[in-house]
N, C-alpha and C positions, 0 to 999 in steps of 0.2 A: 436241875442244876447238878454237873458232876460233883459228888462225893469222890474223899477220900478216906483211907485206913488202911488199918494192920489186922486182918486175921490168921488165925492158925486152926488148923485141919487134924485131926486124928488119924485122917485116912480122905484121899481126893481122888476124884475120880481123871486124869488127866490124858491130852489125843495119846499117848502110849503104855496109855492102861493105869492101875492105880498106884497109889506111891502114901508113903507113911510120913505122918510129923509134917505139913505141907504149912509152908508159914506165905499166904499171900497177899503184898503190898498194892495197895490202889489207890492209883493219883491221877485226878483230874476222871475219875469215871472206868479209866482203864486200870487194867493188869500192868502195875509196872514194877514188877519184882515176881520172880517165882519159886521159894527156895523147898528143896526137898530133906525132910530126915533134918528138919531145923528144930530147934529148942524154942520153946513160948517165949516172948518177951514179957514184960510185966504191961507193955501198953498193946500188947495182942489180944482181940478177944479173942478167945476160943470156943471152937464148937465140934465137932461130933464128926460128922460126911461129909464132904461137898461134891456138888454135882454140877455141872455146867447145865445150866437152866433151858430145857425145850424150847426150839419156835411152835407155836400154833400158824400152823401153814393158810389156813381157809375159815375166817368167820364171817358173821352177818351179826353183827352187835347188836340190831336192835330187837334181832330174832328173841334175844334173850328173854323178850317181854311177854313171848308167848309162849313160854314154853308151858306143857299141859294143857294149852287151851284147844286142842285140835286131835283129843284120845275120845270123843265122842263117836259109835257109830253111824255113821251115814244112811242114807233108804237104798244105798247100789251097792255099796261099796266101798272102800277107801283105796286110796292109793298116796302116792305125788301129788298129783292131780287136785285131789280135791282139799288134802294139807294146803298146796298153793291158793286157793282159795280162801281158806283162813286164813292165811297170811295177810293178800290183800285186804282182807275187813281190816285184818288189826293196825294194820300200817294207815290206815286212812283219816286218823285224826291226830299223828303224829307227828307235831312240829321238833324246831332244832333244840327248844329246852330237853324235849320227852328223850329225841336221839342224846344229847350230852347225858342223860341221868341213867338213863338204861346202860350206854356203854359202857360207864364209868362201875355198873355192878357187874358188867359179862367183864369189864378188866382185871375189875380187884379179884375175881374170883379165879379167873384164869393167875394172875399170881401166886393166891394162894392155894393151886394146884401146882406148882411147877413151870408154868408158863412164863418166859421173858418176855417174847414180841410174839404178836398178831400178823397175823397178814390179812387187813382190813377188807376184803372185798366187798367192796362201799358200790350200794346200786341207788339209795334210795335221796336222788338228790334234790328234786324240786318241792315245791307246796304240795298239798293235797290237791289242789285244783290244777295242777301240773305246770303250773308257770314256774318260771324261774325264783331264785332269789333275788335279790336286789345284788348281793355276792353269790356267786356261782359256785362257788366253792364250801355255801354257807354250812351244810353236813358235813362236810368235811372237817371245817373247822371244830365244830362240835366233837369230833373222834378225836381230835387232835389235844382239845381241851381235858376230852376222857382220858385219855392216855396221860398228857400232863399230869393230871392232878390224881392217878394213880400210881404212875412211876412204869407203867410198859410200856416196851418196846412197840415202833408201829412199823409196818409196812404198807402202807397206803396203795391200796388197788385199784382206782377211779375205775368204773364199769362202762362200759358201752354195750347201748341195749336200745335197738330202735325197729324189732319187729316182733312179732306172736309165732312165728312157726318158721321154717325153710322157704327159701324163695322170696323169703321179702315179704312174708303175707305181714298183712295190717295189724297193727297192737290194738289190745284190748282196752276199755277203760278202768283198770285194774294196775296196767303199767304203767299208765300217764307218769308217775312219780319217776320213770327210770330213765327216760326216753330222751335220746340225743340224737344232732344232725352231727356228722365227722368235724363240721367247721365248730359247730358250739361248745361237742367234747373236746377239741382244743384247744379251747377256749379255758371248760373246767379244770383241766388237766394241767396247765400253766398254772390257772389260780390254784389250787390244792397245795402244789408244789412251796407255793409260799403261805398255805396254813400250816403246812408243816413245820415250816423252816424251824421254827421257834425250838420243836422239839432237839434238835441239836445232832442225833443218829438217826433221825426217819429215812425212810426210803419212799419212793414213789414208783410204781411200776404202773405198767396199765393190764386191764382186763374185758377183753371181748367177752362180754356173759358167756355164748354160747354159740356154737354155727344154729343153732335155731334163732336168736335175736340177732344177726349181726349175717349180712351176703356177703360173698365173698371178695366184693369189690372194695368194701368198706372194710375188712379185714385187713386188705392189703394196703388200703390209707395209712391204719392205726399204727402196723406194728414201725413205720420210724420216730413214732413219738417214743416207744421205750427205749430207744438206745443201748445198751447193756442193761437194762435194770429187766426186773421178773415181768416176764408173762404169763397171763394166769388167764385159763378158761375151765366152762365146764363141759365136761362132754362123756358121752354116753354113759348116763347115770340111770338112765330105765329104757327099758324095753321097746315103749313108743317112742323114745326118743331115735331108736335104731330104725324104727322099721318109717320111722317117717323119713330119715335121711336117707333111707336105701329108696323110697320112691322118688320122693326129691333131685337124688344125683345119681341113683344104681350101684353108692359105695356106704357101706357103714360110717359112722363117723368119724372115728378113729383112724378110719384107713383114709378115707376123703381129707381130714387133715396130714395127716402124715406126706398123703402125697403132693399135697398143694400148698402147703406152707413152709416156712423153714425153720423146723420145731429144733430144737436145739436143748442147749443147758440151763438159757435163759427159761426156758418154760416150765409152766406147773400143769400137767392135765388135770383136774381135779374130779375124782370119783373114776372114770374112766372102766368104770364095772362091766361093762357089758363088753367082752371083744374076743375074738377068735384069737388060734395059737401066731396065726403069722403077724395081726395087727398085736398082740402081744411084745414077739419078739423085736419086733419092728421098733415098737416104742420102747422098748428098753434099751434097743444101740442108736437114738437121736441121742442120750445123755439128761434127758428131759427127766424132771420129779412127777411120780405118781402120786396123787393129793390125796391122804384117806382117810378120812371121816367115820370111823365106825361107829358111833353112838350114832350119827344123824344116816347114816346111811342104813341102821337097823330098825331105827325108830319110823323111818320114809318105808322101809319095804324093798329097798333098791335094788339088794341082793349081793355079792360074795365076788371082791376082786379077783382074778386068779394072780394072787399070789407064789405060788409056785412054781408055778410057771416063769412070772414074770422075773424072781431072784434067779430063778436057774438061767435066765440071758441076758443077766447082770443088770438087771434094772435095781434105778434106786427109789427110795419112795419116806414121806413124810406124813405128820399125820396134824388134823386139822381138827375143830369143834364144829365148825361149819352151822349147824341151827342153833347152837347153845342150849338145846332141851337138858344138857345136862356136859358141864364143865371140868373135868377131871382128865387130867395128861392120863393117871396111870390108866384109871378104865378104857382109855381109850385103845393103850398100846395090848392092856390085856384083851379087850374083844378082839384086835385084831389076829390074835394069834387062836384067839377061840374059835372064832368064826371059821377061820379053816381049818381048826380040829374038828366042828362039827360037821361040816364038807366035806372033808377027804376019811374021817372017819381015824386020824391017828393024832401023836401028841408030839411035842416041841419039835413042830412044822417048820418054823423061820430061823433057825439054828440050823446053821448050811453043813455044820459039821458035826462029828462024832464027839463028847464029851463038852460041845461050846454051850452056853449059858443062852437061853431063850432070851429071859432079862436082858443081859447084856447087849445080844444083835438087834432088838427091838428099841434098845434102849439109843444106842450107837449109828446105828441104822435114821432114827427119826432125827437125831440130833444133825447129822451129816446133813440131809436131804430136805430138811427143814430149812435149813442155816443156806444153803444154795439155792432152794424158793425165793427165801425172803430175800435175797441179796446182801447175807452177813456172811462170816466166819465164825463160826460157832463151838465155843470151845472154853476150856481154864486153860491160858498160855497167853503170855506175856503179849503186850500192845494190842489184844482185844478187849471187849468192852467187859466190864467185871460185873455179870450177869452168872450169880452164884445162887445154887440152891443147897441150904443145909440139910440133914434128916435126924429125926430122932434115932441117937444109938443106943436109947433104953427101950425103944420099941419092941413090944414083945416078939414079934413076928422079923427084929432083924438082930434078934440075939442069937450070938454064939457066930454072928455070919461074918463074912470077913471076902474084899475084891467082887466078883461078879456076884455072887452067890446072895449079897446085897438087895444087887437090882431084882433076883429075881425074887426073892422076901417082898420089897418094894411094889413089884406090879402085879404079882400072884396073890400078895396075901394083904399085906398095911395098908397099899395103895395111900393117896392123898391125907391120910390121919398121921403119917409117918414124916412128913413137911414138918419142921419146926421154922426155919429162916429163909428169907430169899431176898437179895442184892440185887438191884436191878441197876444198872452202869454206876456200881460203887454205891450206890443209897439202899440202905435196909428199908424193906416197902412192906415185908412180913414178919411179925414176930411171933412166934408159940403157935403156928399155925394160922395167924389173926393180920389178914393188913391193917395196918397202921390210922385207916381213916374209915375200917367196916364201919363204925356205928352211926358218922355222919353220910357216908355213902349208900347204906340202906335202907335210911330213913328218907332222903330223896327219892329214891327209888320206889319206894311203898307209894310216898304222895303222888309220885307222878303214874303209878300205875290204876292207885286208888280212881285216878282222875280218865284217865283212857275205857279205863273199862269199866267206867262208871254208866 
C-alpha cells in the first residue's frame, strides 16, 4: 500500500548531481514535493544521505536456496555446465510454498542492500513432474506475494524455454519445469499479468531464455507480446555457448541476434561476455542494456565483459545478482570495475574521464540502465516512485567525505554495512540496516530449506 511522509536529507544524491538540506515530501507512494537548501520541519524525519535506490536488472529467486551448495570439486572438472546441473537437483522438490519463502529472503535481502526492484526472470513455472498448475501463473504469483510482503519492486520476466541446444534439439528431463509451447506461454503471460496486478507498479515484460532454448521462428511469435515493456534474454555467457551457435548458424550470437531481431531499447542482453570488437560496437548503437552480473558471472567462471570497449561506443549497462550466491549492490558494482582492473592491468577503468569519480559513473551508470531494463524511471525527482536509500554519515569509511567522493567510500570501502534506511514507494522496509520482517522472514526460510535439503 502507498505510504506517505516528510523526510529531510543532509545531502541527496539528485538526476543533476547532489544538493544540501534536501526536504522530500511523499504522497501516495510517489515524490510529490522536492525542496532544496530547506530547513527541518519538526514533523520531518531526518537522516544523513539519500540515494535513489538501484534496480537489480536479472535474478533467479529461488537460486538463492542454493547458494554454496555447488563449490564441491567435480571428477572432470567444473564449469556452467556442471553448476546447471546442481541446479536441477535442487529445483526438483520445490513447490510454490518453497518458491514464495526463498524469494521473500533473496527480496529482503536485496533491500537491505540497496536494491528497490528486481527484474524477476521467472523460468521455473510448472510441478516437478512438469505439468502445469491448476493456475499457470501459479510461481508467479508466489514472486508476487514475495515481493508483497517484502516491499520490492518487481519487474516480472515470464521466460520462454522450450528446447536443450540450437536448432530446436529436444529438452532434457531436467528442464521439464521451464518448458512452453508459444500458444501456452501466452497463455502464462496473460495470467502473470494479473498476479501482479495486485502489486500496483509491477511491470511485466517477456524473456526468451536464450537462442539456445528458443528457434528462431518462436522468437519472432514472442516479441508482440511485449509491446514497449523489457526484453530480456541471455546470450553468450560461455564459450560453448559461441562456438555451438557459430555451428548452428556460422554467426556468434550476439551478431546472429543483432542481425535478426529488432534489438532496441526495449532490451536487456544479459551477460553477453563473450563478443568480438564489431559485435560490441554494434550492440552498444541498438540502445539496448548490457545486463551484468559480476558476483554470478565470477562465481560460474564465465569470464570478463569488454567493458571498454563497449563505454567507448556509448554503450549503456546495468547490473543484476542474477544466481543470488551472494546479494550485495555495492560488491557487485565494485567487482565490476575490478575485474577490468585485473584485465587490462590499470585502475578507475569506468571513469570516462580525467578527475571523474569511479563511484559515481558506476553508481549513475547502473541506476540509468537498470531503470530502462526494468521499464521505470529511476531517480529522487518529483512524480517518481519514492524508492530512497539512506546511508550511515557516521560511517567510518564515509567520514570527512562530502558529493561523489561518497559513492566512492560506499562501494570501495563500507560497501552494504553503510545502509542504514531504505523507502521502497514511500514505505520504510529497512531500518538500521535490518528489514522490518528479517526475523519472521528467515525463520521461514530456515524451515523450508531445512526441509528441501533434507
Amino acid at each position: 500500500m502507498p505510504h506517505s511522509a516528510s523526510l529531510h536529507f543532509d545531502l541527496a544524491l539528485l538526476p543533476d548531481g547532489w544538493a544540501s538540506d534536501v526536504r522530500i515530501d511523499i504522497a501516495d507512494g510517489l515524490i510529490a514535493r522536492l525542496e532544496r537548501g530547506a530547513s527541518p520541519t519538526a514533523a520531518a524525519q531526518r537522516h544523513s544521505i539519500a540515494l535513489p535506490g538501484l534496480p537489480n536488472l536479472h535474478s533467479h529467486a529461488f537460486q538463492r536456496g542454493m547458494a554454496g551448495l555447488a563449490e564441491t570439486r567435480g571428477p572432470s572438472g567444473d564449469s556452467f555446465w556442471t553448476w546447471r546441473e546442481v541446479m536441477y537437483r535442487f529445483l526438483a522438490r520445490m513447490g510454490p510454498d518453497e518458491m514464495q519463502a526463498i524469494a521473500a529472503l533473496a527480496y529482503m535481502e536485496m533491500l537491505e542492500a540497496g536494491f528497490t526492484r528486481v527484474g524477476e526472470f521467472h523460468y521455473l513455472h510448472h510441478a516437478p513432474d512438469g505439468r502445469a498448475y491448476a493456475d499457470p501463473a501459479e510461481m508467479s504469483a508466489r514472486l508476487a506475494a514475495a515481493a508483497q510482503d517484502t516491499g520490492l519492486g518487481l519487474t516480472l520476466l515470464p521466460v520462454f524455454y522450450a528446447h536443450a541446444g540450437f536448432g530446436g534439439q529436444a529438452p532434457g528431463e531436467g528442464q521439464r519445469r521451464f518448458l512452453c509451447s508459444p500458444d501456452q506461454y501466452a497463455v502464462l503471460h496473460e495470467a502473470a499479468r494479473g498476479a501482479v496486478a495486485p502489486l500496483g507498479d509491477a511491470v511485466v515484460g517477456i524473456a526468451p531464455h536464450s537462442l539456445r532454448a528458443v528457434t528462431p521462428k518462436e522468437l519472432g511469435h514472442l516479441l508482440p507480446l511485449a509491446g514497449e515493456a523489457p526484453i530480456h534474454i541471455h546470450i553468450a555467457e560461455q564459450q560453448r555457448e559461441v562456438e555451438d551457435c557459430l555451428s548452428w548458424s556460422g554467426q556468434r550470437p550476439v551478431a546472429w541476434l543483432l542481425d535478426h531481431m529488432p534489438v532496441d531499447r526495449r532490451w536487456c542482453l544479459v551477460h553477453a561476455t563473450h563478443m568480438t570488437l564489431n559485435e560490441t560496437h554494434h550492440m552498444a548503437q541498438t540502445g539496448a542494456i548490457a545486463g551484468l552480473c559480476p558476483i554470478t558471472e565470477a562465481n560460474l567462471g564465465d569470464g570478463l565483459f569488454p567493458m571498454e570497449d563497449y563505454l567507448a561506443a556509448g554503450g549503456h549497462y546495468g547490473i543484476g545478482s542474477d544466481s543470488n550466491v551472494r546479494i550485495d549492490a555495492t560488491e557487485e558494482l565494485r567487482l565490476l570495475e575490478y575485474g577490468q582492473r585485473l584485465s587490462r592491468q590499470g585502475r578507475n577503468l569506468l571513469a570516462r574521464e580525467a578527475g571523474a569519480s569511479t563511484g559515481a559513473a558506476l553508481y549513475n551508470a547502473s541506476l540509468r540502465g537498470g531503470g530502462q531494463a526494468l521499464g521505470v524511471e529511476a531517480g529522487l525527482a518529483v512524480g517518481l516512485s519514492a524508492d530512497i536509500v539512506s546511508l550511515k554519515g557516521d560511517h567510518p569509511s564515509l567520514t570527512a567525505r562530502s558529493g561523489d567522493a561518497l559513492l566512492d567510500g560506499l562501494i570501495f570501502s563500507a560497501g552494504r554495512e553503510a545502509v542504514d534506511c531504505v523507502w521502497r514507494r514511500g514505505r520504510m522496509v529497512v531500518a538500521d540496516g535490518r528489514h522490518v520482517q528479517r526475523d519472521t522472514i528467515t525463520a521461514s526460510y530456515r524451515s523450508t530449506l531445512a526441509k528441501l535439503l533434507a
